[in-house]
Phi, psi and omega in degrees: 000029184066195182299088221262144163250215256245310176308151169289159131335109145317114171305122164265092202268135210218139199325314183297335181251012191280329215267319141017251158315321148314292187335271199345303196286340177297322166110015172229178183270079185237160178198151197295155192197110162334085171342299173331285178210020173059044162287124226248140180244122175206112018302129212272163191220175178257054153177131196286154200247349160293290185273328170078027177275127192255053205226104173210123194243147191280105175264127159265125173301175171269131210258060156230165197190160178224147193290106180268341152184168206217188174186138170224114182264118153353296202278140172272136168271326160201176189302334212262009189217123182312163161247167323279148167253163214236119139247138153300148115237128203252136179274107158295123171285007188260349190219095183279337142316328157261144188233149173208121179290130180205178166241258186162091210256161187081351156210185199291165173283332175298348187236010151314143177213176170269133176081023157289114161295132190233181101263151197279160146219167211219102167299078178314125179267295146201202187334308178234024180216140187206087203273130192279119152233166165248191175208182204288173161200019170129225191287190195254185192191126178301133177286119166277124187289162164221135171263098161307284164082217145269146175279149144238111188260192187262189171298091226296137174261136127112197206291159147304061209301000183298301158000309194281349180202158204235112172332183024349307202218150188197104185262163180184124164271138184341125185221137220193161142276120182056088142310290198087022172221154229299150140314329151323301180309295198307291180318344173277321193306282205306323171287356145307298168334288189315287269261277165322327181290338196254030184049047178243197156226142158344313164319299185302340200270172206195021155173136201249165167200151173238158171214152343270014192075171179277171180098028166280334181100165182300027200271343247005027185275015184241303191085173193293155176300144144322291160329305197288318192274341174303311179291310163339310184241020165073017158349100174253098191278125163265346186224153142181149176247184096211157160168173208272290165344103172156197159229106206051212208286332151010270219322322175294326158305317183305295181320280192331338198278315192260030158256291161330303180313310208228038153096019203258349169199162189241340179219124223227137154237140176250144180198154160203142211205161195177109157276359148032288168300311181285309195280331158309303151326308199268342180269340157278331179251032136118326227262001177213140166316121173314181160256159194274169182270120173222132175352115180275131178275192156055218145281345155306326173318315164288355190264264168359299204265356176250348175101051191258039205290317237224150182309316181311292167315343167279330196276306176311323175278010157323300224274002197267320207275312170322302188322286194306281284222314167243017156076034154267159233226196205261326173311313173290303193308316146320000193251278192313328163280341168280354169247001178266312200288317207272326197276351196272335188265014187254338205256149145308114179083017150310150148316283126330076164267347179292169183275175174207129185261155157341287172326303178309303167303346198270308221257052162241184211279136183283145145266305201185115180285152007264028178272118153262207200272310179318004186241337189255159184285183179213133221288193215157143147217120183185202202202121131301150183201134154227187165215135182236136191220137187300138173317332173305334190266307228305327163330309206265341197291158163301308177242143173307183210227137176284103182256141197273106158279329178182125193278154149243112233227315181292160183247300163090320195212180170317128205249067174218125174316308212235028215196354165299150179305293210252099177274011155272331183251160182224187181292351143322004194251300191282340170308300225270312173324305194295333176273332174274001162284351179250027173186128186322310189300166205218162159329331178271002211242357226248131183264356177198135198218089173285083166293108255231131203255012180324289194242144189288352178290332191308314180307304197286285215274129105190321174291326179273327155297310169318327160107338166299354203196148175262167173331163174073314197274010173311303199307297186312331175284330193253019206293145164096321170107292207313268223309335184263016200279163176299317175258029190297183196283327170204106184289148170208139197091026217273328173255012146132342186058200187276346142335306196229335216263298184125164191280116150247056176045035193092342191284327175312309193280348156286290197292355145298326178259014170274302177321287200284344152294328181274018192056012180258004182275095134333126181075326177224039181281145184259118177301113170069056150284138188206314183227168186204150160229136197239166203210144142213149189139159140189189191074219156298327185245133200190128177234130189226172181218164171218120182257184174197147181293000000 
């Protein structure tokens, strides 16, 4: 996070969080509470999200609250704060609706629990920062549940756009630790690869997309701008997209598909590239500048400034939360990850190959509990590509054409880590709703199922949305590893996933499941694939697909 010295993040406090914050230094709890109908609004906005009323008066709360789940993360975040430490999310009890993630000071971290009675007290940081954190404050106080569960929509009516377009093409540029080559470089290989694979020329192609576009910053998590790689191949573009917005690392396929639909392009290249590894590399030895700490926006603002940095840390108290409520267990998360390690070592160009025993996973290193180094994805560099192309051409291919039955698209809920209803669930419940509203087929009909596995609790949550499992029951379905093994009742993960395979945000797990529709996974082909389903996303963001040969 660049030169950090002894201090959080800073909140980039903005009219609507000011008064927030004023509080803070004040030594209380304030957020804005509907006139209307007495709603406490938080993150606060100028206008109530119940009623839509815009008479909202800034109240001060009762400053206790109880730990609705917790993670105590392994890692020190700056110099001026120990590992290990307790982030909360604390339920208020004057609002059992609102939640504020922090951190959660005063006692050992083995004796954190879910349903700890807390109080706020308020650190001065200096003149204009005063961070609300909490500490223990006595008897306990029941947690309130919201049942999230799955969404059910009813059944999608009148045309498809899926119908109008077709993988065509599928590309992949060398993939590794620390390459040392450019984003560009990777991303010109592959969208050669796609481009050629699908019997086009560069020429032919009229229109691009990305995720997440540019203005990510020096992270190498972005990849080159759309703009960059079109001049790169001489693109004469009639569509092109990119951006962050949507649903998930998706969402730019999904665009291509409704660009194809509805005739604004006819051969659409899609990529997604990340250099991850090298620039993590080049940033320990010194050859590339941190990026600087500049005031967190946006939902970082709720995050950040309490030492919530990292996707691990937003994600663990899901898994925190899963434990306490349906008793999963460490084990089960584990069966997943020996088995993305076991499917890696059949695939080409894996990360990972070595093998990992149970044992190996128990004794590996805590990140943010009940997350180890075996629950996490592993950084990568490389580029993913395909070209989606009108359907009418399938005929014509080199290879058979990958067809889109039905996108998933929905959110289902509030689009926040820690203010979601349900902390057994994310935003996959409404992705995965939204896709079995477009289509007759069902959870029994699907022969493979690549779940996005950034951390293996994502995978055990993306089986119980999707509908492979009923709620709760994730541990138990994958507990031991046989029903998810490749030749298990439903392989997941067949090349190896984002675990063991390397990270592309899911794109990997799209170009695995192309592969293994078209028969072309060398080594791990799964016998008589005809549909697969990819996922990406967690938290808020979450995108799903159902392809068919």
């Amino acid at each position: 996070m660049g030169d950090v010295d002894a201090g959080p993040v800073r909140p980039a406090i903005t009219p609507d969080s000011a008064d927030f914050w004023a509080g803070c230094r004040d030594g209380v709890i304030r957020l804005p509470v509907c006139d209307e109908c007495g709603w406490t609004v938080h993150p606060p906005r100028p206008v109530c999200p119940q009623c839509h009323a815009r008479s909202l008066t800034p109240t001060v709360l009762d400053p206790h609250g109880v730990v609705e789940s917790f993670t105590v993360s392994h890692t020190s975040m700056r110099p001026g704060l120990a590992a290990p430490y307790v982030l909360a999310i604390v339920q208020l009890v004057a609002a059992p609706t609102v939640r504020l993630t922090t951190r959660l000071i005063g006692i050992d971290p083995d004796e954190v629990e879910i349903g700890l009675s807390v109080r706020f007290v308020f650190e001065q940081i200096d003149d204009d920062l005063t961070l609300p954190l909490v500490e223990p404050s006595g008897a306990a106080h029941d947690v309130h549940h919201a049942e999230a569960g799955r969404l059910t929509l009813s059944r999608h009516v009148g045309a498809k756009v899926e119908t109008d377009a077709i993988i065509a093409g599928i590309g992949q540029s060398a993939i590794g630790r620390n390459l040392g080559r450019s984003e560009l470089d990777l991303s010109i290989e592959s969208a050669l690869q796609a481009i050629g694979d699908a019997g086009l020329r560069p020429a032919d192609i009229d229109g691009i997309a990305a995720y997440p576009g540019a203005g990510v910053g020096p992270t190498g998590y972005a990849g080159p701008s759309t703009d960059e790689v079109a001049d790169a191949l001489g693109l004469n573009l009639t569509w092109h997209r990119a951006g962050a917005e949507g649903a998930g690392q998706l969402q730019p396929l999904f665009d291509a598909v409704l660009a194809v639909s509805s005739g604004l392009a006819r051969h659409v290249l899609v990529y997604r590239t990340s250099i991850e590894s090298t620039v993590a590399a080049q940033w320990r030895a010194g050859t590339l500048a941190l990026p600087p700490v500049v005031p967190a926006a946006g939902f970082l603002q709720w995050l950040l400034p309490f030492d919530s940095m990292t996707a691990a840390h937003w994600l663990a108290p899901y898994a925190t939360a899963h434990q306490h409520r349906f008793g999963t267990s460490r084990e089960q998360l584990g069966a997943i990850a020996i088995n993305a390690r076991a499917n890696a070592a059949r695939t080409a160009g894996a990360a990972f190959t070595d093998p990992i025993t149970m044992d190996d996973y128990l004794a590996s290193r805590l990140i943010s509990s009940p997350l180890c180094l075996f629950d996490c994805d592993v950084p990568v560099d490389g580029s993913i590509a395909v070209v989606v192309s009108r359907s009418e051409i399938a005929a014509d291919l080199p290879h058979g054409p990958v067809r889109f039955e039905a996108l998933g698209t929905g959110l289902g809920f509030r689009p926040s880590w820690d203010q979601w209803p349900d902390l057994t669930t994310m935003g996959a419940v409404g992705a995965a709703a939204t896709m079995w509203a477009r289509t007759d087929l069902r959870a029994a009909d699907i022969d493979i199922a690549e779940v996005y596995d950034g951390f293996t609790f994502l995978a055990l949550s993306w089986l119980e949305a999707l509908g492979f499992c009923e709620h709760g029951e994730g541990g138990l379905f994958v507990e031991g590893g046989r029903r998810i093994a490749i030749d298990g009742d439903l392989p997941i993960s067949t090349g190896g996933g984002q675990l063991s395979f390397g990270r592309l945000h899911g794109w990997g797990l799209l170009l695995e499941a192309c592969r293994q529709l078209r028969g072309e996974a060398d080594g791990h082909q799964v016998d008589g694939v005809e549909t697969a389903v990819v996922s990406t996303g967690g938290g808020p963001i979450a995108g799903c697909v159902l392809l068919t040969r």
